[in-house]
C-alpha positions as CSV (number, residue, x, y, z in Angstrom):
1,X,-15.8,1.0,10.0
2,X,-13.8,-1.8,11.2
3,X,-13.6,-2.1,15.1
4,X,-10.8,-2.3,17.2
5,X,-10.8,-5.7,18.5
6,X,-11.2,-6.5,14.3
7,X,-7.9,-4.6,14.0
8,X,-6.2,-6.0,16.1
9,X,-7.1,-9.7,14.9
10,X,-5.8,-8.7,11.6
11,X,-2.6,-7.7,13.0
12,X,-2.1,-10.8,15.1
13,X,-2.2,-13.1,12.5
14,X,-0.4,-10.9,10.3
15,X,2.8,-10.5,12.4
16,X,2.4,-14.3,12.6
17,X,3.3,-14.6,8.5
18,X,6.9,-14.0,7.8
19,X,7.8,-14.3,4.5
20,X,11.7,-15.4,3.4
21,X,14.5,-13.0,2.9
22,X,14.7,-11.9,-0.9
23,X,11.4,-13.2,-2.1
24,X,10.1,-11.3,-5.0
25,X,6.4,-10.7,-6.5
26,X,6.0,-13.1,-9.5
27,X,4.8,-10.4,-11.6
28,X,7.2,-7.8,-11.2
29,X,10.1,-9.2,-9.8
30,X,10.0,-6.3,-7.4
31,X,11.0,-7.9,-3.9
32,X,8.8,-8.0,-1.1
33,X,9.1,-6.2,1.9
34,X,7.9,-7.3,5.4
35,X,5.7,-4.0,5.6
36,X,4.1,-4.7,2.2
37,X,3.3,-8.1,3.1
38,X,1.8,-7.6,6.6
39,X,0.0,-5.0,4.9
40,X,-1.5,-7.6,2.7
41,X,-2.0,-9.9,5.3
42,X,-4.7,-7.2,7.0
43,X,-6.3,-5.9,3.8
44,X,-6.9,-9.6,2.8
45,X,-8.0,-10.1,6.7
46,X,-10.7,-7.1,5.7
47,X,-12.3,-8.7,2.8
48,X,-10.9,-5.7,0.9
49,X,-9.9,-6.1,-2.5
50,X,-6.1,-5.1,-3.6
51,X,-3.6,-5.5,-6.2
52,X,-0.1,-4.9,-5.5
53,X,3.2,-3.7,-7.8
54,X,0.4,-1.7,-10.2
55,X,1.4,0.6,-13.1
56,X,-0.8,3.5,-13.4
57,X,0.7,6.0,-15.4
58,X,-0.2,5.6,-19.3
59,X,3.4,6.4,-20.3
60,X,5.5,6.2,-17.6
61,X,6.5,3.3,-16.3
62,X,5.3,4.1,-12.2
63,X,4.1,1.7,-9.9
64,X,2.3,2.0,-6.7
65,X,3.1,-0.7,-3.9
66,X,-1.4,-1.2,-3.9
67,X,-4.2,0.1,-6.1
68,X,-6.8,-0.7,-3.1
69,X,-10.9,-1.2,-4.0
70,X,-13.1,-2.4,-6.1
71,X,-11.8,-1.6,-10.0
72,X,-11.1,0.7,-11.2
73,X,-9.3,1.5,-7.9
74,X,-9.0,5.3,-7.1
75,X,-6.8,4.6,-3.8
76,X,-2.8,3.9,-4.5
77,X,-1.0,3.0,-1.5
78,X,2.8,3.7,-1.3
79,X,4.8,1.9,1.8
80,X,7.7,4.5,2.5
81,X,10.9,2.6,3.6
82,X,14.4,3.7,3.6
83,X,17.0,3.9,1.0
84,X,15.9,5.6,-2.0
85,X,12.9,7.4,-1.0
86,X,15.3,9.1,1.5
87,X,18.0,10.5,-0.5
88,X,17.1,13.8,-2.1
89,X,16.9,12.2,-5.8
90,X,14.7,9.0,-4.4
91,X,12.8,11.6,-2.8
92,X,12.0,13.9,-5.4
93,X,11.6,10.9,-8.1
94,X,9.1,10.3,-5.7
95,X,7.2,13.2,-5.7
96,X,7.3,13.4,-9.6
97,X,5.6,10.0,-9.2
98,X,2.6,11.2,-6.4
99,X,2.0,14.3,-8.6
100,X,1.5,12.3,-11.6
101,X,-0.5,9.7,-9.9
102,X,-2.8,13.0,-8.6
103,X,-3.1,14.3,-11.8
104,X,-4.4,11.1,-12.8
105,X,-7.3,11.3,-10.5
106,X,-5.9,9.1,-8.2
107,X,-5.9,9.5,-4.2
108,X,-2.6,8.5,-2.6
109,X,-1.5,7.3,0.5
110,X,1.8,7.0,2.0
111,X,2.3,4.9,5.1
112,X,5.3,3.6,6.7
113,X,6.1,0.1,8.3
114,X,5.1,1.8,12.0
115,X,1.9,2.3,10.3
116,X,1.0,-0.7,9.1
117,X,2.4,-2.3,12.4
118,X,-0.4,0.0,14.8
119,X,-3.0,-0.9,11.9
120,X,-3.3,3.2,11.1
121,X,-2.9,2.3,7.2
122,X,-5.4,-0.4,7.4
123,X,-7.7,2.4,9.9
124,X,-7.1,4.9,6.9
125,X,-7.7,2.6,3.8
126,X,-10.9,1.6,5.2
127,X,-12.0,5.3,6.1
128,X,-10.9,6.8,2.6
129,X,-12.8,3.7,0.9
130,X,-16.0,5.0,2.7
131,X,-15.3,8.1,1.6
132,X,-14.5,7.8,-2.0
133,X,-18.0,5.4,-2.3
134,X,-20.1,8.3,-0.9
């Protein structure tokens, strides 16, 4: 388990890392958001490994924000914003997309940009690592 005063490191130096307005991942184009990268920022700070903007679904063409872990990675990590994820067809495409991703064997987590600010998602990555390696 990671201790506080680790956490807290992680956090520092990740709300020092700003990243320009409309900068996109080079292998998706998908743009990043401030969440997702501060987010990266602390997972890199833990030494744990991550890919971001990965397709999981054999067919359908979802991607989860992280796959998180050693590969394969069990652990998909979804950074809930605003916009689409918060009008009824955003949210239910959304949904469709989690039960899929279950169904798959994955475990998912949601988090939101308050979350990865208190380093809760970072807290709960590391917890539900330890778990899924028991």
């Amino acid at each position: 388990m990671i201790s506080e005063a680790t956490l807290k490191g992680y956090q520092a130096k990740a709300k020092g890392a700003k990243i320009p307005q409309g900068t996109r991942l080079k292998k998706t184009g998908a743009p990043i958001s401030e969440p997702e990268e501060e987010l990266a920022w602390q997972l890199t700070g833990a030494g744990i490994p991550f890919r971001r903007e990965v397709r999981f679904h054999p067919r359908r063409k979802y991607a989860a924000d992280f796959a998180v872990g050693e590969r394969p990675e069990v652990l998909l990590v979804e950074v809930e914003g605003q916009g689409r994820h918060q009008r009824r067809v955003g949210f239910e495409a959304d949904a469709e997309k989690y039960a899929e991703a279950l169904m798959l064997g994955f475990v998912v987590l949601r988090v939101t940009p308050r979350h990865i600010q208190k380093s809760l998602a970072l807290r709960w990555i590391t917890s539900i690592l330890g778990q899924l390696s028991t």
